[in-house]
Structure formats: structure tokens, C-alpha cells
N, C-alpha and C positions, 0 to 999 in steps of 0.2 A: 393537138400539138404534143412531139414528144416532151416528154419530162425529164429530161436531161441529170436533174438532179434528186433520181432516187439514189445513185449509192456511186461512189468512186470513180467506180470504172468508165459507169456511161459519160458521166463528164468527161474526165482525163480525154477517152476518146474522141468528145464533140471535141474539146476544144484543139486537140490536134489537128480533128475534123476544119475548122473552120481557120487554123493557122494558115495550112494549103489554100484554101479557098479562096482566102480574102487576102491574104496576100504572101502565099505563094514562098511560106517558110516553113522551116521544121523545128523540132526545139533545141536544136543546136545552134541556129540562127538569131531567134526570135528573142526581141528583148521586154522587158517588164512591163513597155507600155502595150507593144502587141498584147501579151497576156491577159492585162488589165481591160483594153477598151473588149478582147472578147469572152471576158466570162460579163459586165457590165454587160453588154449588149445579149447576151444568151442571159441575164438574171431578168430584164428587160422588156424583153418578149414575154418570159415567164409571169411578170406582174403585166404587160397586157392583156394575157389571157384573162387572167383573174380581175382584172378591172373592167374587163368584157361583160365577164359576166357577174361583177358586181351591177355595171352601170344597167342590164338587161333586166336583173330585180328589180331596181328601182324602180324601171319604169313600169314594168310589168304590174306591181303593187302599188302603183300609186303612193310611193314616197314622199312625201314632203322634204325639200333638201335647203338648205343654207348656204347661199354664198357668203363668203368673207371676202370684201373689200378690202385689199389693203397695198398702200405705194409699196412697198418691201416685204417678203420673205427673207429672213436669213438661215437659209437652209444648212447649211453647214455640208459636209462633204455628206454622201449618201449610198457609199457603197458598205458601209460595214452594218448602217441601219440598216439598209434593205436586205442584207444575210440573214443576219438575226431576227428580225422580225418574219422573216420568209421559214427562220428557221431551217436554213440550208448553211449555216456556216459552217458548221461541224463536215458536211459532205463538202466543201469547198476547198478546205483548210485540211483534208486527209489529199484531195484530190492534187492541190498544189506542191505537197511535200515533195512529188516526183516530178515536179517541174524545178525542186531547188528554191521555192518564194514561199512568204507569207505572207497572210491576211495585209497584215502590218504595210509589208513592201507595196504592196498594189493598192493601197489605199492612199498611201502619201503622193502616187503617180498624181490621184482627183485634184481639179480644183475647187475653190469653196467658187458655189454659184452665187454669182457677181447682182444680189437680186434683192437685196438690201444694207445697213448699215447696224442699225442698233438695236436696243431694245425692241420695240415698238415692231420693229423685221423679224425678232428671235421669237418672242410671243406668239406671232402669227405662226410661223411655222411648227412650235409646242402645239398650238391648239388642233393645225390638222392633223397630227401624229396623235396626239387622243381625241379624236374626232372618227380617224378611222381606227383604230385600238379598241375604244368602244363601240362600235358597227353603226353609230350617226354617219349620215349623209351630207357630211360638211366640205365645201370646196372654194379653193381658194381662186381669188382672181386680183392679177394685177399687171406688171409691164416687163416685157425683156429686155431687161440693159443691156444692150450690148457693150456696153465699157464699165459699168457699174458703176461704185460709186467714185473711189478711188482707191490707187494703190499707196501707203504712205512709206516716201523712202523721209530720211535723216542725213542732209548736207548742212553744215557746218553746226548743226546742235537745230537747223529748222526745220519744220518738215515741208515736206516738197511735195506735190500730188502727181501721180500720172497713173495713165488711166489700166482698168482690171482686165485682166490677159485670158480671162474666163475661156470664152469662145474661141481661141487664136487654136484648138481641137476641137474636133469636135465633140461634145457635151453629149456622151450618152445614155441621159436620164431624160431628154428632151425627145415630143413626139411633134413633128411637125403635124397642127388638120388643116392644112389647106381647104379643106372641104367644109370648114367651120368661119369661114373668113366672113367679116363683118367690114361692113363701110359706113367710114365715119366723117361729119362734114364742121367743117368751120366755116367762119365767115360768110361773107355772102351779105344777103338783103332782104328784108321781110316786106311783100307786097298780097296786102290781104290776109295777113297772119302764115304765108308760106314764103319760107326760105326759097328766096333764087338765088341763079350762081356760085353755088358753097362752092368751098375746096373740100374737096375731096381727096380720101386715104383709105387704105387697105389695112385692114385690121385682122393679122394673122397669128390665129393660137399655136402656142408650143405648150401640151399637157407634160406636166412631168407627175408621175406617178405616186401616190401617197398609200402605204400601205401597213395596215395596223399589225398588233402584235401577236402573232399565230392567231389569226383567223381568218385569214383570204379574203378581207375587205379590203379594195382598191381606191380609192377614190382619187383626185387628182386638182394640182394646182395649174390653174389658166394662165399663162403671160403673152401678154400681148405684143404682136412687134409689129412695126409701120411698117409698109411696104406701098410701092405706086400705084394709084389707082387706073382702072380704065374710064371707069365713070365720070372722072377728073376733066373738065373741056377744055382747061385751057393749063398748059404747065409749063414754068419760067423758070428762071433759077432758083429765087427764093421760094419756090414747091417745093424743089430738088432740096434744098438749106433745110426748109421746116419739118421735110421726110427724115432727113440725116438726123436731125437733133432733136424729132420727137421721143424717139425711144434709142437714145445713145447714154445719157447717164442719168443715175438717179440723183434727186435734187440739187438741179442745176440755179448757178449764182443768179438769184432774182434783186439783186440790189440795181436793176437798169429795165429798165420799160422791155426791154426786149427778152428780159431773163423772165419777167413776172410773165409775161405773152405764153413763153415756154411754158411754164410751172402752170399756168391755165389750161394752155394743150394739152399737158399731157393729163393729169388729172380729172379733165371730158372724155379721154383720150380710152381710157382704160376703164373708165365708168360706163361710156356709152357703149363699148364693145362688149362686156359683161351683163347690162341691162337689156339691152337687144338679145345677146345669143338665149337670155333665158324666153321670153317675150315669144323669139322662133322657136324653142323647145315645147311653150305651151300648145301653142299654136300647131307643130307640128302632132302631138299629141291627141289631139281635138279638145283641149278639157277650154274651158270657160275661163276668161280672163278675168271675170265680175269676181271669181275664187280667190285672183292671182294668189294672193296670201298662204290660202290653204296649200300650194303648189313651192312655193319659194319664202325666203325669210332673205331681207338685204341685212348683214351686220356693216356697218360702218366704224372702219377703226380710225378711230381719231378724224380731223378735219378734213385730211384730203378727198374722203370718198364722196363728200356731200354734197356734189352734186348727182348722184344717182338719184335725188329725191324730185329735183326740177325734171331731171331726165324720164324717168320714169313718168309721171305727169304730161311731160309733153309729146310721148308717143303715144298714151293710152288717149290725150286728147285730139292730138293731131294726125294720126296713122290709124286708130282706132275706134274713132269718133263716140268716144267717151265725154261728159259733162264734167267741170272744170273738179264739182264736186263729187262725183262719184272718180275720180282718177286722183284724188286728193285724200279721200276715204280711204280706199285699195291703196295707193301709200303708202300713210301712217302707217296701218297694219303690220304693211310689208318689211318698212327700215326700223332698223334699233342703233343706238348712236353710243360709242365707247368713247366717253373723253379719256384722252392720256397726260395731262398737264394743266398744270396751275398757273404757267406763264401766261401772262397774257399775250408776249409777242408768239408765241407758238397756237395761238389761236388765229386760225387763219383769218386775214381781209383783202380781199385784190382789189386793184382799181376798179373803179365802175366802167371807166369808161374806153379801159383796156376789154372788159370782162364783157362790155358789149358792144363793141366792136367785132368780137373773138365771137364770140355768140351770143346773136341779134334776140334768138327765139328764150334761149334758157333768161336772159335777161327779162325780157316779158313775163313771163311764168312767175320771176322770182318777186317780178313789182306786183303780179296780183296776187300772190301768196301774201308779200308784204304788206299790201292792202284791206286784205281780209284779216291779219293777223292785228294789225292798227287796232283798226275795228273793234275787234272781237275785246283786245285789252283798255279800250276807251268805255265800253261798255261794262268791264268789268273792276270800273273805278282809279284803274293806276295811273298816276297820275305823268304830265308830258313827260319830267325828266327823266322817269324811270321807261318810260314806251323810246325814247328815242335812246337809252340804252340797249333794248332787246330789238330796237327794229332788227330787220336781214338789212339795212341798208343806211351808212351812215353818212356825212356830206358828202365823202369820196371813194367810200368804198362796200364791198361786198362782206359781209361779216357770216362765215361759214359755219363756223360754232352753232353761231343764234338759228340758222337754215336748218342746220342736222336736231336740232333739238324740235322746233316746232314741226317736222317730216316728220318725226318718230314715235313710236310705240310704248319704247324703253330707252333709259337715257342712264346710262351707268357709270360710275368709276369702279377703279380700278385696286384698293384696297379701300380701309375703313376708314380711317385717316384721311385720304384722300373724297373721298365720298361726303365728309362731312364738309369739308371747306368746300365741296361745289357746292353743297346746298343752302350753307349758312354764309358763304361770303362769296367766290368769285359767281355764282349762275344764283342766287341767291333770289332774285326776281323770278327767275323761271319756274325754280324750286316753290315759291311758293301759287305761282301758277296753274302747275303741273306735279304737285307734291306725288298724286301718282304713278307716276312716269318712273321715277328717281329711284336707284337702287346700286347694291352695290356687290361688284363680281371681283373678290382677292383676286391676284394673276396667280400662276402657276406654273410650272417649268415640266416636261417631259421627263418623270425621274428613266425613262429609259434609256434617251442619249445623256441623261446627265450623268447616270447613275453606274446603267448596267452596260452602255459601250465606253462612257468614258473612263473607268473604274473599275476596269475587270476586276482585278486584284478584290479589292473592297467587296464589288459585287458576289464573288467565290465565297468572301471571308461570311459576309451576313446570310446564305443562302446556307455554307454550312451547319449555322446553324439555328435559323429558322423556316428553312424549306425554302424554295422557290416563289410563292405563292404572292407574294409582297409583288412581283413583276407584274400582276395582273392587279390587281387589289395592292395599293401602297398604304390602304391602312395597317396593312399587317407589319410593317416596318416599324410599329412601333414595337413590335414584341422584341425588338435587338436589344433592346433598355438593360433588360435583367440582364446582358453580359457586361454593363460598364464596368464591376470590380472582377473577371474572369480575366486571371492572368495572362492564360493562353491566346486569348481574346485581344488583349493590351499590347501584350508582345507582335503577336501578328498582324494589328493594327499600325504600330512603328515601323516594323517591318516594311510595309506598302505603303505608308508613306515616304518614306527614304526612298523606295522603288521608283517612287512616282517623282520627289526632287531632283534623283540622282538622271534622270529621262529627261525633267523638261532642264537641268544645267547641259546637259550633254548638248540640247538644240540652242540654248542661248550660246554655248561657247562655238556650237558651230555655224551659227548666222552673224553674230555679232563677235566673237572676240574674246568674249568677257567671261573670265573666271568664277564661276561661283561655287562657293562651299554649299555642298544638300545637307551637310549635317547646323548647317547656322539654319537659325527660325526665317519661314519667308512668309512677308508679309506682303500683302497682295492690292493694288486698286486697279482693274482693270472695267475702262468705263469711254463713254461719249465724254471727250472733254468738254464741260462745261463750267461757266463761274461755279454754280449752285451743288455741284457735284465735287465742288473744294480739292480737286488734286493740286493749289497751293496750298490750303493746310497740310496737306500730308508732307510734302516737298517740305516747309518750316520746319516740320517737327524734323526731319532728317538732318536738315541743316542745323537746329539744333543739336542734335544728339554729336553728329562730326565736333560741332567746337566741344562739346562738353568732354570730347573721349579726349581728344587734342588736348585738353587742358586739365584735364584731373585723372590723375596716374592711378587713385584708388577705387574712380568708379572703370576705367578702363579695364582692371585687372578683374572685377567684376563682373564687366558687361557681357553675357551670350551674344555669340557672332548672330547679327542678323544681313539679311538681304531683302530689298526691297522690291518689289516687282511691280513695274507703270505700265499699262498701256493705256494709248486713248489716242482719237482722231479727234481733229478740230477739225471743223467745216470750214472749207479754201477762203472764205471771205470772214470768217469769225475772228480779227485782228486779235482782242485780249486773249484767246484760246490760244489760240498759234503763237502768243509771246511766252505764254505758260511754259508751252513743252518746250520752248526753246531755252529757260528758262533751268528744266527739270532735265533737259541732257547738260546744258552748260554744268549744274550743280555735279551731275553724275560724275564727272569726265574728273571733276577736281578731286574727289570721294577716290572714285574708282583707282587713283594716278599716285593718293598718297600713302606711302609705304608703311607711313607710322601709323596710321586709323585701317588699311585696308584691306585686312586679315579678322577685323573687328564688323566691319559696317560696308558692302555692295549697293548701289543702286544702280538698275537695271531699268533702262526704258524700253520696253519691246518693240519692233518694230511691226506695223502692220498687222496689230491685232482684230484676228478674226473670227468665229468660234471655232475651225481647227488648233488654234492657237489657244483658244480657251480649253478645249477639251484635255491641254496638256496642263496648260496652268492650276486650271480648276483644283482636280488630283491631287497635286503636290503641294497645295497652299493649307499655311500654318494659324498665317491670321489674315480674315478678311473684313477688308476697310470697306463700312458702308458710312459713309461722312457726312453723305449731305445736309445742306442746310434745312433746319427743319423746317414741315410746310410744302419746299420747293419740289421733289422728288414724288412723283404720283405714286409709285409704288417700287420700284427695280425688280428684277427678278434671278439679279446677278447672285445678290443676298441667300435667294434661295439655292441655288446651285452648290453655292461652298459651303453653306449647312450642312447640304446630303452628302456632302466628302468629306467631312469633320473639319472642319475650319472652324476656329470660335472667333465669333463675329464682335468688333470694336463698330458701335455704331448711333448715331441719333434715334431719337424717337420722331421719324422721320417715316414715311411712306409706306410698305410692307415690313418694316425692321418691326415696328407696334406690333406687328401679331406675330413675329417671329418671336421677338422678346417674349410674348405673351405663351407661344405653344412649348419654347426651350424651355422655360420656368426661371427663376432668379434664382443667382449664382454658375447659369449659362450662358450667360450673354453681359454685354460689358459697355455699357451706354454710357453716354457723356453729352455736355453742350445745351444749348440752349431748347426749349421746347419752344411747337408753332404755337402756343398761348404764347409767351414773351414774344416770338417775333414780331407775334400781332400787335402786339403793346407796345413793342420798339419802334416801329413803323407807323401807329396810329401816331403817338405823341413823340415823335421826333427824340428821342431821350437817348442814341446815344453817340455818343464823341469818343469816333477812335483814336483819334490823336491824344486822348488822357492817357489809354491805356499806354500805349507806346511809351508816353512818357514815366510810367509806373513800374515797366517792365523792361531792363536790363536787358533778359533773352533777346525780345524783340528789337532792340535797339541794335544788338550784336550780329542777327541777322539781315537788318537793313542793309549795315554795312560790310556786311560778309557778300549780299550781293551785290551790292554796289562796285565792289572789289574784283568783282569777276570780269569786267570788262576796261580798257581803258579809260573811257568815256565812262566816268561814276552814273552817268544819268541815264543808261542805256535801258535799263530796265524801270526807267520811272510811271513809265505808263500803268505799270500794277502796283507800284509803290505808291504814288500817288493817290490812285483810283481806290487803296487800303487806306489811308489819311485820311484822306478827304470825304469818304461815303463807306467801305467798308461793308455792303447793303445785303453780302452772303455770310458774314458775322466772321468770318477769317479770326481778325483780333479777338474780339469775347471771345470766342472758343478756343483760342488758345493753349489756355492753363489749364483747364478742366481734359483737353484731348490726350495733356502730355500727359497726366493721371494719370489714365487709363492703361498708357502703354506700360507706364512703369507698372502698374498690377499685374497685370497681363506678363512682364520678364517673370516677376516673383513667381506665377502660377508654377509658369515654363520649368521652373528649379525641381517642381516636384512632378516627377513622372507619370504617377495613380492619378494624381488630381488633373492634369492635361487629360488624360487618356478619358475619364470619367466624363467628362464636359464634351469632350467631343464627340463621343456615343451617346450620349444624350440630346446633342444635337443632331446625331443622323438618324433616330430613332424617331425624334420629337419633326423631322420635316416632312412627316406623312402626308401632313396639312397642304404641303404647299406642289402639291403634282397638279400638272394642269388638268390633268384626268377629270378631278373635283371640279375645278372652276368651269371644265365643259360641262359636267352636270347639272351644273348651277345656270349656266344660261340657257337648257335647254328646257330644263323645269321650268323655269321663271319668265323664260322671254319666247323659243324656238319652236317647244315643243315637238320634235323631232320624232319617229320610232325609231327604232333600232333597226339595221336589216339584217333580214334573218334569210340566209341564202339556199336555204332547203327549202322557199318558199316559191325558190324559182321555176 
């Protein structure tokens, strides 16, 4: 293939070359998105060659490779990472100059692929970006949404969902293999341990290409999309219905028998096509399934993926005429389970009797895993109450958790904090069952999209002056430290941060409206709305600070303008979540509208926060709010993000913040609120009555009725007033007094230039820790075991 982009010219040429061609313009014609869809599509081809003959190594050397299960990628746009890491941007970016565009402009054309939502979606995609960075053989597998999750629009202060416009172009990061399609069955009837009559679907990969950091490692993430089967005997409308809404959006409302049915299909849906295609890859190979293991590793992220464990079982038993125990054996080996949450409602259970109906066979599988597992813990002393907490099966339902744990290998959380309350309180039984198993993998973030594409500026500034070498090896970013009192350093540092506020005010005034000062402090929570993730604490305190300015002329005169920056989706049926935000624009609107405070104090709810949307926020952010309730939070990995961009972090001793606090050092970081000891305490004995506090606290009082005020109807907002009174069970009220603290220390810092500056190099110095690079290392050591590929092997 040629190479298009060895130097300027040949580009320029192709792609004039391929304006004609494809459609038949020139460059007096052709507008941004022509341009865009064909250098993407000519960068494209470029990384299928290279994934060519990545994936030819592999097999050739007998690789051992890793899939990662997971419902969500949140990939983020992929044209500027795949320049950079191709190392063609520089020739991209001379070559467009004479087309009149930049990097810049053809990048905003992309849309964010519609392929997850949060956390849990952005992790996954960190890890295969150091997965092929590092030359592991790691690959993703999960579903094509075609509407994703959702889009969030803002009618009348609510938000309102419809559905992601991803695909309405086509998506040129996407490889249709038709040639790789997998058929996948539901329902049906078991006679003699063989499914009759399934329904039947077509399970069709779209590879989109993952490609490490200069070094021509390819690898690539699998999504799955339904399409009609022919093997299907009989097809009615409701085929046509279950085809349409298997793979239409990601987690769809299972609050109604018909939505759980869904969230079961798809979930086999994606596992079964994923466990088969490798299954057919051994197979086509000739190597020995008795290995599987030595061939493949299943990672299971969080609950959804876990039925690949029955799955897996009941091919090697039933397709492959394996013993119940030797394909049980081969298993274990094979899966390793990542819990992401301390909720118990986030710990999956489906109906039984939805779950076997849906499928007849994995239910069977699952009662005699269940059966053996009884067994084994009857024998092993523990007593009923504690066995029918770990059974997989509880009066009515399927408990997924307790399945991924006794399928697995390795059973890990995801910081250290987190790791500790699986073992000693929520999985505490299994923990001491399986105390081998248990271990525990920090999360990490990709410092390259965080760092060096989100943060040019910064990225220029730290390279000037510790070399480059930190992009490949992030421990060397700790050597930035010794420039925290280097003026030239500090000055430059302000500089790019103003750069970067005065950038993302520029998008908020022109999406939204709303004026905002880059020279006021912006303080940042952008997150998954939830109770436990406290964006009403944050909201209080602002509603605080409003009446305080409003009413005292000498702290007014005082105060540094700040701006507060919100994003978050609530999931379409999470009622308290969705009153929240309706909650926190109603607040905004009155803020924003009053003349006398709004020269002082902004809040800003972003709309349709995505990580394009992050990559602009991140940057520019002054202080970031990591608030969660202690305990509640597994790890975040947002925390780590505004580290690496000098953000001084206001936060709990909560999740991954523990080891942030721990790697910044004290006097870098600025903690408040209650620790998951007292929660523990709070919750064991019942001890505390928010309604005392209320009435001790004035502030709080003045807020009640500040919201209350906001509507006609004083009671409109009582649903979280109330639900503060009366339970208060994410500690909102206690933490209160101790959060306002904080922020007032945090103003005083702000007063002195050196001492901000100092803190915030110390922070992007001290987050070497936290690159996902390290936490892939860690699970390859410990759980994977992986080689490297080495493509001159080829």
C-alpha cells in the first residue's frame, strides 16, 4: 500500500486525488466534511495495514491475547489520537495549510462514538489505548449502539433525552467483517439437554482500530450489531421488534419485564458473540481447547459481562463434548472479574424466571454451578445464612456478582479503599473463601488523550523542559516538580490556563448563551449524576455563597469572581437524579439573571457532557470537585484527569482521591467530610438525625427556603428536601460545614499567585501514578500475563 503520508506533497495530492473520485469536487468546491471523511478514511486504511499485520504476528507467534468485555467504550472523538499516535500529524497539519483548515476544524466535524456513557465506558477505552501503547494484545469486545445512550437536551430547566445521531454519517473509524458474523440464539426449549427452536440473530462485527503510541501496534475494539438471521425458521413481528432493540441503545429502562428481557439479550447478546468468535479462532488455528487459557484471558468488567462464564461452559460442554468439570476448570483460568461498585443495587440480579425463559440452557448451567458451589461451601463449614447470601440464585432472582466471582481466577477492585470494603464488608464471605482470588488494580487514565492531545499548550510547556520521554514512560513526569518555584515556568503555566478558559467560555457562550469571565476561578464537577456523587452538595454551597454575596457588602467586595461548571446525565428513569438537575439549572437561571451577584458568581450547567466536551473542560479547570460520599465512589478516574492539568483537587477521602491525596503529598490537596469509617458507624447504629442539623444551622435553613422560593408551588422541590430530613443517607447535611471550609481556604490560596502555581505543579508532577499504562501492567503481571509483541518477529 502506498504511504501516503511520508511527506506533504504526496498527501495534498491523494487527497485531491480522492476529492474527484469519490465525489467528483475540487478544492474550490469541497467543504470540511469532504476533507475530513477523506484524510480519516485514507488514515484508515493506513492503520489496517498495520493491524494486518499486527494481527499476522500474533498469530504467527502464538500470542496469548485478552479480551476485554465491556457494555461501553467511551471512545471519545479519534481523529486527533490516531494522528498523533501514528505520528503523522505534523505531515497532516503542513499538508492542510493549503487546503485553508486545521487539525482543529476537521476534528470538530467527528462525532463522539455513541458506544458508551461513563466511567466505567472511559476506563475501558484508557486501557486499550495502553494496551496497544505497550505492544499487549488486548482487545475489546462489546455492542454497536446505534442510537447510543442518549442525547441530553434542557427544556424548561429538565432534561429531556433523544436519541445520539452518531451514525446518521457515516462513521469512519468503523470496519464492517461481515466475514466474522456469529449467530446467536434465544429462547426456545430444552429436549435432552439440546435447545430446539431458538430465535435466532446475526451477530455482525464492526472492528474499529486501536492503535498504540509510535509503534505500529494495531489492535482493535469488536461491537457487535444484530442484524436478521437466515438460520431463523420462523420470523413475526416481535423478531423484527427484538432485532430493532437489541443493539439500538445502551442501557435501556429495565424497570418493566420487557426492559429486564432486553438488558438480558443484550448482555448474552454480546458475550455469546465474543466467546464463540474466539472458540472459532482456536479452532481455526488447530491449537487444543484443553490450553483454551494459555490462548485467551476473558476480563470481565463489572456485572454485565458475566455470563460469558455459563457461556463459555456450555459450548465447551455442549458443542465440544467436554465434562462439566474439565470446561469449568478451563473457565476459571480463563475469566477474571473487576467489580466497579459498592452499591448494592448496581450489583446485577435478573429475574429467574424472565432469565430462563430467555435462555433455557445457560439457566441449567447456572443451577449446577449453583449446586456444586452449595456443596462445596456446606462442606466447607459456612453456615445457611451465609450460603444463601453467596448462592448465584436467590428466591427470584439471578445474582451476577456472586456468578463472576466463583467463574474467576481473579477478582479485583479497583483502587485500595475500594478493595478493602469488598473484602472486609460488601463480598466479605467470598473474601474469606477465596482470600486468594482478591486483589487490587488503582484505575488509570490514558495521560496521552488526557495530557498530550488534550493539553497541547501544557503538554509543549513540560516537554520543554524535561524532554519528551514522560509520553512513553509517565514516570518521568515526575521530574516537572523541580520547576514548581521557576518563574518562567509559573508565568507560562497561567498563561495556558487562561488559553484554555478563555476556549472552553468561548463554546459555552456559543452553545449556551451564557457569559463567562476566564479570568474568575472555575470550579469544575463533571460526573454521572448520582445521589452518592453529591452534585446537591455542590449546588448548596453555591446557593449559599449567592445569598452570602447578596447580603454582605464586605465579603462581596472581597470575593474573587468565580464560575461554576456542572455537567452530568441522569439515567431517563432515575427520578431523584432528574429533579437534581432540574433543580441546578432552575438555581443557575436565578444566579446567572441577577445583576447585583452576577459579575461575582456564574453557574453553568453544561449541556450533553461527553469526553469531547471534557477534553475542553478538563484544561481549563481551576478547582476540581471530587465530593463523593465516602465508601460510595469505587474509584473515579475523573480525579485523575484534572490532576495531570493542574487542577487542585477539593475532595473526600473517598475512592481513588486516598491515593491521590496520598501521591500529591499534604498541603496539595484539600479534603473535607466525613470518612467511610464514620459512615460505617453512622449506618451500623443508626446515630444520625439530620433534622437536628437543620435546625442548628441557619445557612441550611436559608437554603431550604431559598429553594422553596423558586417555584410557585413551595413544595415542588420536596422530594429531595424531604428525602435530606428524613434519611439524608449520602451525608449531604454533615458535610455541609466542613465542605464550606474548604472552599474558603482554597479562595485565600487563590490570593497568592506562587503558592496556587506551586500546588498545581506538584499535582501534575505527582499524577505519574495514575496513567492507565501502570494499572495495565499490573494486571498483566498479576492476572494476564501477556508477552509483548514484537513485530520484527514477524
Amino acid at each position: 500500500m502506498a504511504n501516503y503520508f511520508e511527506n506533504r506533497d504526496k498527501l495534498r495530492d491523494e487527497i485531491n486525488n480522492c476529492l474527484q473520485k469519490q465525489f467528483n469536487l475540487d478544492s474550490t468546491t469541497a467543504t470540511s466534511y469532504h476533507y475530513y471523511y477523506i484524510l480519516s478514511a485514507l488514515v484508515n486504511d493506513y492503520l489496517k495495514n498495520l493491524y494486518n499485520y499486527t494481527t499476522d504476528t500474533v498469530i504467527k507467534n502464538n500470542y496469548k491475547k485478552t479480551i476485554y468485555f465491556s457494555l461501553e467504550f467511551l471512545l471519545g472523538r479519534l481523529f486527533t489520537s490516531n494522528l498523533i499516535n501514528l505520528g503523522i500529524y505534523k505531515v497532516c497539519e503542513e499538508a492542510f495549510k493549503e487546503f485553508h483548515l486545521t487539525m482543529n476544524q476537521l476534528e470538530e466535524i467527528e462525532s463522539d462514538a455513541a458506544l458508551g456513557n461513563g466511567g466505567l465506558g472511559r476506563l475501558a477505552a484508557c486501557f486499550l489505548d495502553s494496551g496497544a501503547s505497550l505492544n499487549y494484545p488486548i482487545y475489546g469486545n462489546t455492542i454497536r449502539y446505534k442510537n447510543g445512550y442518549f442525547t441530553q437536551e434542557i427544556v424548561d430547566n429538565k432534561q429531556v433525552e433523544t436519541r445520539e445521531h452518531w451514525l446518521d454519517k457515516p462513521y469512519p473509524w468503523e470496519n464492517r467483517r461481515e466475514d466474522l458474523s456469529i449467530e446467536i440464539n434465544f429462547y426456545g426449549y430444552l429436549e435432552n439437554g439440546v435447545l430446539k427452536n431458538p430465535v435466532t440473530v446475526k451477530a455482525v462485527p464492526y472492528d474499529i482500530y486501536v492503535v498504540g503510541y509510535k509503534n505500529n501496534i494495531v489492535n482493535h475494539l469488536r461491537a457487535w450489531s444484530a442484524e436478521e438471521s437466515d438460520k431463523c425458521l420462523y420470523k413475526d413481528t416481535k423478531y423484527y421488534e427484538m432485532l430493532d432493540l437489541l443493539t439500538d441503545r445502551l442501557y435501556p429502562d429495565d424497570s418493566t419485564d420487557k426492559g429486564k428481557d432486553l438488558r438480558i439479550q443484550q448482555e448474552y447478546f454480546f458475550v455469546s458473540a465474543g466467546v464463540k468468535s474466539a472458540i472459532r479462532a482456536i479452532k481455526k488455528e488447530n491449537k487444543d481447547l484443553h490450553k483454551f487459557y494459555d490462548f485467551y484471558q476473558f476480563q470481565i468488567n463489572d456485572t454485565h459481562p458475566a455470563m460469558v462464564i455459563p457461556e463459555l461452559i456450555r459450548i465447551l460442554v455442549d458443542e465440544e463434548n467436554f465434562t462439566f468439570d474439565e470446561a469449568f476448570i478451563i473457565t476459571k483460568k480463563t475469566c477474571s472479574y473487576t467489580n466497579h461498585t459498592i452499591l448494592q443495587e448496581a450489583l446485577e440480579k435478573w429475574n429467574k424466571y424472565i432469565f430462563k425463559n430467555l435462555l433455557p440452557r445457560l439457566f441449567d448451567i447456572i443451577l449446577e454451578l449453583n449446586r456444586r458451589f452449595m456443596a462445596d461451601l456446606i462442606n466447607s463449614n459456612f453456615q445457611y445464612d451465609v450460603t444463601y447470601k453467596m448462592s448465584l440464585i436467590g428466591q427470584n432472582n439471578m445474582r451476577m456478582a456472586n456468578l463472576a466471582i466463583i467463574g474467576s481466577h481473579s477478582v479485583n477492585g479497583v483502587a485500595k479503599l475500594h478493595t478493602k470494603i469488598l473484602e472486609e464488608e460488601l463480598l466479605v464471605d467470598f473474601y474469606r473463601k477465596y482470600k486468594e482470588i482478591f486483589n487490587n488494580k488503582t484505575n488509570g487514565v490514558t495521560h496521552r488523550r488526557w495530557l498530550l492531545n488534550a493539553n497541547p499548550l501544557l503538554s509543549e510547556l513540560v516537554t520543554s523542559k524535561i524532554g519528551d520521554s514522560w509520553i512513553k514512560d509517565f514516570d518521568n513526569l515526575s521530574n516537572f516538580k523541580q520547576y514548581n518555584h521557576d518563574e518562567d515556568v509559573i508565568n507560562s503555566f497561567f498563561e495556558i490556563k487562561t488559553k484554555n478558559k478563555m476556549e472552553l467560555a468561548a463554546k459555552i457562550f456559543e452553545e449556551q448563551g451564557v457569559t463567562v469571565d476566564y479570568n474568575s476561578i472555575f470550579v469544575v464537577q463533571v460526573k454521572r449524576l448520582h445521589e452518592y456523587k453529591r452534585q446537591l452538595l455542590n449546588i448548596f454551597q453555591v446557593i449559599n455563597l449567592y445569598l452570602k454575596l447578596k447580603k454582605n457588602a464586605n465579603y462581596y467586595a472581597k470575593y474573587y469572581p468565580h464560575t461554576y461548571i456542572i455537567g452530568a446525565k441522569a439515567a431517563p428513569s432515575y427520578k431523584m437524579a432528574k429533579q437534581i438537575i432540574e433543580l441546578i439549572n432552575n438555581v443557575s437561571n436565578v444566579i446567572n439573571n441577577d445583576p447585583e451577584t452576577n459579575t461575582k458568581l456564574k453557574v453553568v450547567f453544561v449541556r450533553n457532557y461527553n469526553v469531547s466536551y471534557a477534553e475542553k473542560i478538563i484544561p481549563a479547570t481551576d478547582i476540581s470537585l471530587q465530593i463523593s460520599t465516602a465508601s460510595k465512589e469505587a474509584s473515579g478516574t475523573g480525579n485523575m484527569k484534572f490532576m495531570m492539568n493542574g487542577a487542585l483537587t477539593i475532595g473526600t477521602l473517598d475512592g481513588a482521591n486516598v491515593e491521590i491525596f496520598k501521591y500529591a503529598k499534604k498541603g496539595n490537596y484539600f479534603k473535607f467530610g466525613t470518612t467511610s469509617l464514620e459512615f460505617r458507624e453512622i449506618t451500623t447504629h443508626q446515630s444520625y438525625f439530620p433534622a437536628k442539623i437543620i435546625e442548628a444551622d441557619i445557612r441550611l435553613q436559608k437554603i431550604f427556603s431559598f429553594i422553596r422560593s423558586l417555584k410557585p408551588n413551595p413544595s415542588y422541590y420536596d422530594f429531595i428536601l424531604n428525602n435530606l430530613l428524613n434519611s439524608d443517607y449520602y451525608l449531604v447535611l454533615k458535610d455541609f460545614d466542613s465542605y464550606l471550609k474548604v472552599h474558603e481556604k482554597l479562595n485565600t490560596i487563590y490570593s497568592n499567585r506562587e503558592k496556587w502555581a506551586e500546588i498545581a505543579i506538584n499535582n501534575i508532577s505527582s499524577s505519574y501514578y495514575f496513567t492507565s499504562d501502570r494499572t495495565i501492567r499490573e494486571y498483566n503481571k498479576d492476572i494476564w500475563k501477556l508477552k509483548k509483541i514484537d513485530l520484527n518477529s514477524n
